[in-house]
VOBA-1610 file (N, C-alpha, C; in pm, whole numbers, padded with zeros to 5 digits, always signed):
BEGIN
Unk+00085-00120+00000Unk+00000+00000+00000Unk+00088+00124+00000Unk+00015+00223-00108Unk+00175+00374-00073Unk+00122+00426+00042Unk+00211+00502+00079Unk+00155+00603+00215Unk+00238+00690+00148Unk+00109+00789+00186Unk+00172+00936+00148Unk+00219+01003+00302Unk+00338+01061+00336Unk+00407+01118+00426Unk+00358+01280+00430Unk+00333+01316+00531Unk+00352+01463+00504Unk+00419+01525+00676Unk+00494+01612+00671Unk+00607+01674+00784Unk+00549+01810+00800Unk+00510+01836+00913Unk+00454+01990+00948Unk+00516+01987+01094Unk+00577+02134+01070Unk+00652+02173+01182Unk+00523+02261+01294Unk+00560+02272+01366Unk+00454+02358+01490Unk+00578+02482+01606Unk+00562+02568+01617Unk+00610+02614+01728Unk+00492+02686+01784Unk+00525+02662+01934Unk+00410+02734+02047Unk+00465+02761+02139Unk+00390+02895+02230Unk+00471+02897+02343Unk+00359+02894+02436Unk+00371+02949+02576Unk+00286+02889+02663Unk+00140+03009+02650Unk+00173+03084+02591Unk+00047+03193+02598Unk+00008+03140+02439Unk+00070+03097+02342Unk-00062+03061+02243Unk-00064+02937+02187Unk-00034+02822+02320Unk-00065+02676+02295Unk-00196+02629+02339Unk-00310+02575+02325Unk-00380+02518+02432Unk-00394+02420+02471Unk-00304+02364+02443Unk-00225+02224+02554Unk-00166+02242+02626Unk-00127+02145+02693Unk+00004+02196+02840Unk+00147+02105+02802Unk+00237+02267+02800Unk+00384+02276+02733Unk+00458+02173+02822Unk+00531+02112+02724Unk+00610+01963+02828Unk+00725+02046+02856Unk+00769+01988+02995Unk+00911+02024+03059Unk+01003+02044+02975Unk+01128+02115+03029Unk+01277+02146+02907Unk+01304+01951+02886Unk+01345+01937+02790Unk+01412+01815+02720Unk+01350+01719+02731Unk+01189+01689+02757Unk+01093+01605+02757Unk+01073+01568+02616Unk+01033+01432+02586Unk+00938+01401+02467Unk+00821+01338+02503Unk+00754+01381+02353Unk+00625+01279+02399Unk+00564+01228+02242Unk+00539+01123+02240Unk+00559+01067+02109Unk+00384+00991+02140Unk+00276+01026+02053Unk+00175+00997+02046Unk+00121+00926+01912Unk+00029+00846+01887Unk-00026+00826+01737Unk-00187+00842+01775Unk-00276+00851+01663Unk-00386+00885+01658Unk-00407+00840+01518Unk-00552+00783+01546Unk-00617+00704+01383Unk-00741+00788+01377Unk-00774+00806+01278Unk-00892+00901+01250Unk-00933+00886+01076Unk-01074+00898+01069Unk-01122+00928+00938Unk-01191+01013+00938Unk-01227+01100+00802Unk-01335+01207+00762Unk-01375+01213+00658Unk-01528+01227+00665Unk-01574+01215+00515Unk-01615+01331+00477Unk-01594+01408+00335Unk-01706+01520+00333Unk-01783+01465+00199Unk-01926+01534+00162Unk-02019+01499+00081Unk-01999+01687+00018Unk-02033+01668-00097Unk-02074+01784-00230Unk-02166+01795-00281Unk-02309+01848-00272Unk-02401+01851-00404Unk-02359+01938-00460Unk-02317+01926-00593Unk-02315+02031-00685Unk-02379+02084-00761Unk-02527+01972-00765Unk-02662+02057-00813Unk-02644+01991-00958Unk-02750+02093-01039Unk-02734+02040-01164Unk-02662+02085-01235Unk-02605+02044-01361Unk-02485+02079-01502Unk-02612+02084-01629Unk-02557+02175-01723Unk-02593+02202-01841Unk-02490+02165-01937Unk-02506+02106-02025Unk-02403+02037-02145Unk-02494+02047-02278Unk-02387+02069-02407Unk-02386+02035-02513Unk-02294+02056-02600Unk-02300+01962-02701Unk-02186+01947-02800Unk-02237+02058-02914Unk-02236+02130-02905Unk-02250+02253-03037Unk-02092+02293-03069Unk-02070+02278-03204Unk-01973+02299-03259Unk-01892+02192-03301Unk-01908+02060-03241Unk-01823+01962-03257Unk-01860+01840-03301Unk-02031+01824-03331Unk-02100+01745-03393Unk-02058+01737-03515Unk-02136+01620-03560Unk-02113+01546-03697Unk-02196+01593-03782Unk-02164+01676-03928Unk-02281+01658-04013Unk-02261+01538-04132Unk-02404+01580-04136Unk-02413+01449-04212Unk-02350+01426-04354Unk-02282+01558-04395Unk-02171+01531-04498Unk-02062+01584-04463Unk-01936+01535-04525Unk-01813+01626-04511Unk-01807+01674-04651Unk-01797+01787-04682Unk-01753+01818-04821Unk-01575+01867-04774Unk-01553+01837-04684Unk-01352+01854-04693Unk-01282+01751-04671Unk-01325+01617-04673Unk-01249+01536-04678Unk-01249+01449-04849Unk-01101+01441-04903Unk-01101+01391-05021Unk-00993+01300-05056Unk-01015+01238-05144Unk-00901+01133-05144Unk-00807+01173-05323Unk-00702+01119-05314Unk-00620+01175-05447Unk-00684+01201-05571Unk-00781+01162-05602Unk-00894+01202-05743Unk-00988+01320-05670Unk-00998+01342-05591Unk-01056+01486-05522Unk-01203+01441-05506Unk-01228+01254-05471Unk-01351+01242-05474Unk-01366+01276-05332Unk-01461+01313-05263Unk-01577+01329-05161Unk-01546+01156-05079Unk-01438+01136-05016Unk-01409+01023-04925Unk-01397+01003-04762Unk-01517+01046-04685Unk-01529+01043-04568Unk-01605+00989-04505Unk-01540+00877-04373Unk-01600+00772-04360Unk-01749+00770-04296Unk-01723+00946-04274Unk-01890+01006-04219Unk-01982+01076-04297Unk-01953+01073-04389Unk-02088+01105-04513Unk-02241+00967-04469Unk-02287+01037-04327Unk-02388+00965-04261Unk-02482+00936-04379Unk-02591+01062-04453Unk-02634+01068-04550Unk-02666+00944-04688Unk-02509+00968-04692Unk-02496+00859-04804Unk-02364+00808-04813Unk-02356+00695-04733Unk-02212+00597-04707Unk-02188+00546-04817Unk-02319+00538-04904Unk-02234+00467-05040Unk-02148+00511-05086Unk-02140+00656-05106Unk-02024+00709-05216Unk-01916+00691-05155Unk-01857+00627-05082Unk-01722+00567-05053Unk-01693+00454-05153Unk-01580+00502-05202Unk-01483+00464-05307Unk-01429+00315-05302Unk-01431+00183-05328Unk-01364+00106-05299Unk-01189+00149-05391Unk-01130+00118-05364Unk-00978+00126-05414Unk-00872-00013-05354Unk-00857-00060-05333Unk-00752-00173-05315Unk-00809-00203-05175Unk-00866-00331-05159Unk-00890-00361-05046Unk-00810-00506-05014Unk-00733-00487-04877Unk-00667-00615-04874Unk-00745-00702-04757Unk-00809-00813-04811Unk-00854-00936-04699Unk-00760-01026-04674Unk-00766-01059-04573Unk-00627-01173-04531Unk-00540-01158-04648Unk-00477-01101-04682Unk-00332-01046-04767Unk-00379-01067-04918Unk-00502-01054-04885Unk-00518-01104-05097Unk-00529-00914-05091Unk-00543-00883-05197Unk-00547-00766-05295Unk-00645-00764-05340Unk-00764-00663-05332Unk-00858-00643-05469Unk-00908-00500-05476Unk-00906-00537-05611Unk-00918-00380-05720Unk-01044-00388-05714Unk-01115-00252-05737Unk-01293-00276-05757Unk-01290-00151-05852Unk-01251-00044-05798Unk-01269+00098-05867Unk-01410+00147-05871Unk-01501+00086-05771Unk-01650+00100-05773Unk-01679+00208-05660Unk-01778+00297-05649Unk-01824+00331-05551Unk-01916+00168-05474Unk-01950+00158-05350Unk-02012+00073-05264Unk-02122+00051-05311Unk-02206+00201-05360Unk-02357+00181-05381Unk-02348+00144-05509Unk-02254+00158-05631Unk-02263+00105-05746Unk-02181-00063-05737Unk-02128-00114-05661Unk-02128-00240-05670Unk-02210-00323-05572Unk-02240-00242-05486Unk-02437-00328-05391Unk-02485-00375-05489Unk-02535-00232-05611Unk-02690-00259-05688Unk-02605-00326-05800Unk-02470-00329-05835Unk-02450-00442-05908Unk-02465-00660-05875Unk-02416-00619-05763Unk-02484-00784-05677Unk-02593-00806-05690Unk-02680-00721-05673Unk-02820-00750-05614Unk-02869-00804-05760Unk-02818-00727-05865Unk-02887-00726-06034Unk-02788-00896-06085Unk-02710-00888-06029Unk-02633-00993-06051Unk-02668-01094-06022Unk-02716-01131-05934Unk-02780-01262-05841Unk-02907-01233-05751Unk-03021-01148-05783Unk-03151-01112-05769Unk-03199-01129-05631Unk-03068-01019-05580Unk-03086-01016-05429Unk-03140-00858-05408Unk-03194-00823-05278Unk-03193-00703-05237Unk-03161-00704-05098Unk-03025-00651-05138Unk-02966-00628-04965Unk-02944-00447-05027Unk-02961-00406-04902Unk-02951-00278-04923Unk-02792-00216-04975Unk-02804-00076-05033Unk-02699-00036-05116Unk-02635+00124-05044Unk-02734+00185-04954Unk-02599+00248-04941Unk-02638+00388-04981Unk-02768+00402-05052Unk-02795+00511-05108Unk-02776+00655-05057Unk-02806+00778-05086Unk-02870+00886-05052Unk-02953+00827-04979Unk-02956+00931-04868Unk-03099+00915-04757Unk-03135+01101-04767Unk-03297+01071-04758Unk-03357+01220-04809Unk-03338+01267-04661Unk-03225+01350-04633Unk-03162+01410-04489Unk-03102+01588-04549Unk-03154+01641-04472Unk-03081+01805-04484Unk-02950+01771-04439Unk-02837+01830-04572Unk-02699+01797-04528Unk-02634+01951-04425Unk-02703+02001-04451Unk-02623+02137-04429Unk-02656+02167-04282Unk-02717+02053-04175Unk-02788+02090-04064Unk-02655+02067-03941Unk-02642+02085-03849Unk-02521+02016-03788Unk-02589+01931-03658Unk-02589+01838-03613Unk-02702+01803-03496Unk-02593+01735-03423Unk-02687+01786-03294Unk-02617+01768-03105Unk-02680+01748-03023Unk-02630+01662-02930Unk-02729+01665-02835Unk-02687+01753-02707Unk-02800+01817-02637Unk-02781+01902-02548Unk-02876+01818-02432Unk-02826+01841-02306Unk-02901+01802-02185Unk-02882+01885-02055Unk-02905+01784-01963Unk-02834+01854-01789Unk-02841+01709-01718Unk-02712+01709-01636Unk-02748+01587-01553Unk-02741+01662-01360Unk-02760+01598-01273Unk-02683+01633-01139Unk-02589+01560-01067Unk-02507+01633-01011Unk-02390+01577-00994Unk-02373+01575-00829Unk-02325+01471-00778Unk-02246+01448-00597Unk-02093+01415-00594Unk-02050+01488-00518Unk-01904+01457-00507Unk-01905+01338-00353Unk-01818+01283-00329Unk-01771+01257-00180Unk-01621+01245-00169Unk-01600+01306-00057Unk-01411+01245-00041Unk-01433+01170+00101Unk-01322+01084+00084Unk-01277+00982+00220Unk-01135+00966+00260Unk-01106+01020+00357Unk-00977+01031+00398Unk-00955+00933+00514Unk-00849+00849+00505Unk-00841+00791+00659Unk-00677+00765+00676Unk-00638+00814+00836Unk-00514+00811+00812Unk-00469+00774+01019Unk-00364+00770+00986Unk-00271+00762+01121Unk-00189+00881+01085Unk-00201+00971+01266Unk-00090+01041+01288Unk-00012+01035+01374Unk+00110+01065+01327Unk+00254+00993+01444Unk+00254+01163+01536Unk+00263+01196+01647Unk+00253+01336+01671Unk+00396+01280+01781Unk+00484+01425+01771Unk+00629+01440+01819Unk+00604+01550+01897Unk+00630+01516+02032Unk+00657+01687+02105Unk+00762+01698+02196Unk+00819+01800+02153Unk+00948+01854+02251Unk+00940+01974+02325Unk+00986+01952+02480Unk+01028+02088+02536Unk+01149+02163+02529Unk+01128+02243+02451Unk+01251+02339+02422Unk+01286+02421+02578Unk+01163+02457+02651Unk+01176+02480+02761Unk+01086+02476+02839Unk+01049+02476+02953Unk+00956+02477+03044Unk+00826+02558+03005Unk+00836+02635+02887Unk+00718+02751+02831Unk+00741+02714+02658Unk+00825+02690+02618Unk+00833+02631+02457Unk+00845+02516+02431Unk+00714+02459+02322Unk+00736+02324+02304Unk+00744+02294+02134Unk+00841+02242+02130Unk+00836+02183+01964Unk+00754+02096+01922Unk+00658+02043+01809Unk+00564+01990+01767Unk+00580+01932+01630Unk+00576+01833+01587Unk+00588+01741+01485Unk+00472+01651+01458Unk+00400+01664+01337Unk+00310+01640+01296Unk+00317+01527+01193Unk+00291+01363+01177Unk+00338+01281+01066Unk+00203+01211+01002Unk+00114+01287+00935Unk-00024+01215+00836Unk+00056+01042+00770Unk+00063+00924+00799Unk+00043+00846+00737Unk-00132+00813+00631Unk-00109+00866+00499Unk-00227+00877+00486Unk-00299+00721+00394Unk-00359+00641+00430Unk-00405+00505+00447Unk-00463+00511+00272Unk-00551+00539+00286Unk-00696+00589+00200Unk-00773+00747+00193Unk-00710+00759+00057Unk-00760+00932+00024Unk-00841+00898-00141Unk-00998+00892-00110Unk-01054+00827-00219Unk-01204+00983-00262Unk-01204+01049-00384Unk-01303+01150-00435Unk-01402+01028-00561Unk-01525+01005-00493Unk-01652+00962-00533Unk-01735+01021-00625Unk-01776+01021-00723Unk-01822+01086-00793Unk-01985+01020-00886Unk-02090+01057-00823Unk-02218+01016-00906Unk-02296+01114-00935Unk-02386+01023-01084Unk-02486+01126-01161Unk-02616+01092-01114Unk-02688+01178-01154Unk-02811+01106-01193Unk-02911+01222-01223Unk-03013+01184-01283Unk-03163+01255-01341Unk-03097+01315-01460Unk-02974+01208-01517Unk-02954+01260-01664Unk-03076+01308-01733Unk-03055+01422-01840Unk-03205+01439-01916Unk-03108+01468-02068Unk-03139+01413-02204Unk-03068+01424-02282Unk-03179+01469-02385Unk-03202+01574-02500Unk-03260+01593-02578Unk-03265+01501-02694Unk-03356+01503-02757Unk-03360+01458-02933Unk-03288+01535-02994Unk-03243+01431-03094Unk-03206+01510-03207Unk-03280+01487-03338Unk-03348+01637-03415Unk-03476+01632-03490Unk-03407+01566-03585Unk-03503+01495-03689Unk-03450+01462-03809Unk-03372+01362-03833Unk-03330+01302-03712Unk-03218+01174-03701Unk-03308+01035-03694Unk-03415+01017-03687Unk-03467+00877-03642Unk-03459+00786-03828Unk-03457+00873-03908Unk-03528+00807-04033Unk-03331+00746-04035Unk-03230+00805-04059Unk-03084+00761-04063Unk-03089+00643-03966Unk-03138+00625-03868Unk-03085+00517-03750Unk-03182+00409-03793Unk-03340+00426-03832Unk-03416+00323-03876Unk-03348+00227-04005Unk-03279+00311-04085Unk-03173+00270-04174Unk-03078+00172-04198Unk-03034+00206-04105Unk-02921+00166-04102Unk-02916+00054-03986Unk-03030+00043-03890Unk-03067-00051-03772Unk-03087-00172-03902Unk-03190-00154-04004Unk-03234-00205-04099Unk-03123-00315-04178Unk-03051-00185-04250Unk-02937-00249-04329Unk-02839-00361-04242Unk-02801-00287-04128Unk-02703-00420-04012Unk-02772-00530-04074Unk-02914-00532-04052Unk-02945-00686-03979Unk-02987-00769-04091Unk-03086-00684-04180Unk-03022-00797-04351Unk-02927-00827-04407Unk-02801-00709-04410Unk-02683-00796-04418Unk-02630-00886-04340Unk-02590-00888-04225Unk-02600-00987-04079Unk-02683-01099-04111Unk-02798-01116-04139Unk-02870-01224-04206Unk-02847-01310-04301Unk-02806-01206-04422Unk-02731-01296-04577Unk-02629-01370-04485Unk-02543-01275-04452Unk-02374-01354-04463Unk-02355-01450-04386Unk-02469-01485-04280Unk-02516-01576-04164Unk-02600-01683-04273Unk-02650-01699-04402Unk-02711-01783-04448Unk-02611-01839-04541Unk-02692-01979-04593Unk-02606-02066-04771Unk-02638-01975-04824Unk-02700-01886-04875Unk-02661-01773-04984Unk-02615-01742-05010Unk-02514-01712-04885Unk-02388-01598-04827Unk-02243-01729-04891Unk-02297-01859-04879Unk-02161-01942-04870Unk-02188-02001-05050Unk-02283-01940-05134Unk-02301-02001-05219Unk-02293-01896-05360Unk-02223-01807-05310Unk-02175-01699-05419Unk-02030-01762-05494Unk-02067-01737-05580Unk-01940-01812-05675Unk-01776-01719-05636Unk-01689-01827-05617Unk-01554-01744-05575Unk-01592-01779-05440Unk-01420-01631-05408Unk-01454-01590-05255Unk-01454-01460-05234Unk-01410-01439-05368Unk-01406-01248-05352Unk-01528-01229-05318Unk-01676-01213-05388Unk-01774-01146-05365Unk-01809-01156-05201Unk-01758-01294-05146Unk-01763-01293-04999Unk-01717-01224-04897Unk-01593-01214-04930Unk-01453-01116-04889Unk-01531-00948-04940Unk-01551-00939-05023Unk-01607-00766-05060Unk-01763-00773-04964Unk-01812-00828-04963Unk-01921-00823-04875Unk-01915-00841-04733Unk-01816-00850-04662Unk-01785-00922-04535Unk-01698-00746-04522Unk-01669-00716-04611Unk-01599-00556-04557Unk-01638-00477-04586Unk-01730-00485-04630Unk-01890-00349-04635Unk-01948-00345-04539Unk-01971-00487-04451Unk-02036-00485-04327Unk-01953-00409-04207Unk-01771-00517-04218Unk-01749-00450-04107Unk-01705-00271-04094Unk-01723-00225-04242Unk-01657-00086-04273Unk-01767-00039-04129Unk-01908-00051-04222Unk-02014+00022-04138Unk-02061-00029-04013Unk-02030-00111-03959Unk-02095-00185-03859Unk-01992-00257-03771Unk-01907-00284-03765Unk-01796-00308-03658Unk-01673-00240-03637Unk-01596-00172-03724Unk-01500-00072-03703Unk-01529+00092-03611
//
C-alpha cells in the first residue's frame, strides 16, 4: 500500500498553545487514527456538443482524385470509393463506388440487400445533443498520525506532525440525466438498424456461402465491417 508522508513543523509557546507545554528536554511521542468524510451537491450541469458534432456530410475530406471520401458522409455511405482492399493479404481492385457495386450484386444474383444510397436528410444541418445531468461529489480520507513533542523549555514546546495517509478516495455520481432529441435523425438510425441486420442475415445464411468465388464474400464481409464493426 503507498503512504503518502507529510512533515509539518509547529512552534508554540505557553500563551498561544492550548495544551500543556512539556518540561525542558521532555518528549512525547503519540499516534492517533482518524477518518473524515465530506459529501458535495453540486446541483445540476448544463451540457452540449454545439460545434463539434457530426454533419451528415463532409464536403472537406477527399481522397487523391478529389472524390468526396469520408468515412462520415452519414447521409450517403455509399459514395465511398472502394480502391484496393486487402482481406487476409489477398489484394482487390474494384474501382467502384459501394452503392454502385451493392446494386451491381443485387442485379447480378436477384438479391436485395440494401446499397448504401442517398438518404432524403438536410446535409447542411449540424445536430447535437444538449441536456443537464446532477452531480455528488464525496471524499474519504483515513489516516494515522505519528505526533512528536518537545520541550525546548519549560514555556516552549516543539511539535511534529506525521499524516500516514491510508486511503484518500473523491466519489463521484450522476443522476436525473435528461438528454434531448435530435430532430431529423430517427429516419438515418431506422436505416441503417435495418441495413445491419439484412446484411447480418445474408452472410449468416447458404446464400452468403453459395456466391461463386470468394471475392464477392470477402467484398461483402468488408462493407459490413466498414459500417458496422470498425
Amino acid at each position: 500500500m503507498k503512504i503518502t508522508i507529510f512533515i509539518c513543523f509547529y512552534f508554540g509557546s505557553l500563551f498561544a498553545q492550548n495544551f500543556q507545554p512539556l518540561p525542558n528536554n521532555v518528549f512525547r511521542i503519540s499516534i492517533d487514527q482518524g477518518s473524515s468524510k465530506y459529501n458535495w451537491d453540486r446541483g445540476q450541469h448544463q451540457f452540449a456538443l454545439e460545434g463539434i458534432g457530426k454533419m451528415y456530410f463532409d464536403p472537406f475530406t477527399h481522397n487523391d482524385s478529389l472524390r468526396f471520401s469520408s468515412n462520415f458522409d452519414l447521409y450517403h455511405p455509399g459514395s465511398l470509393y472502394f480502391n484496393n482492399i486487402i482481406v487476409n493479404q489477398d489484394t482487390l481492385s474494384i474501382g467502384l463506388r459501394i452503392e454502385q457495386w451493392m446494386k451491381q450484386l443485387n442485379s447480378d444474383f436477384n438479391l436485395n440487400l440494401p446499397d448504401f444510397g442517398q438518404q432524403n436528410i438536410d446535409t447542411s444541418i449540424f445536430r447535437y445533443p444538449e441536456g443537464s445531468f446532477f452531480e455528488k461529489r464525496s471524499k474519504t480520507i483515513t489516516a494515522q498520525t505519528l505526533r512528536i513533542d518537545y520541550g525546548f523549555s519549560n514555556e516552549v514546546t516543539f511539535n511534529i506532525s506525521i499524516p500516514f495517509i491510508e486511503l484518500f478516495s473523491i466519489n463521484q455520481s450522476f443522476s436525473q440525466v435528461s438528454v434531448s432529441s435530435i430532430q431529423g435523425v430517427q429516419s438515418l438510425v431506422d436505416y441503417h438498424q435495418n441495413a445491419k441486420s439484412i446484411l447480418k442475415n445474408f452472410i449468416d445464411s447458404e446464400a452468403f456461402i453459395d456466391l461463386p468465388g470468394d471475392s464477392l464474400e470477402k467484398i461483402l464481409q468488408f462493407v459490413y465491417d466498414l459500417y458496422y464493426t470498425k
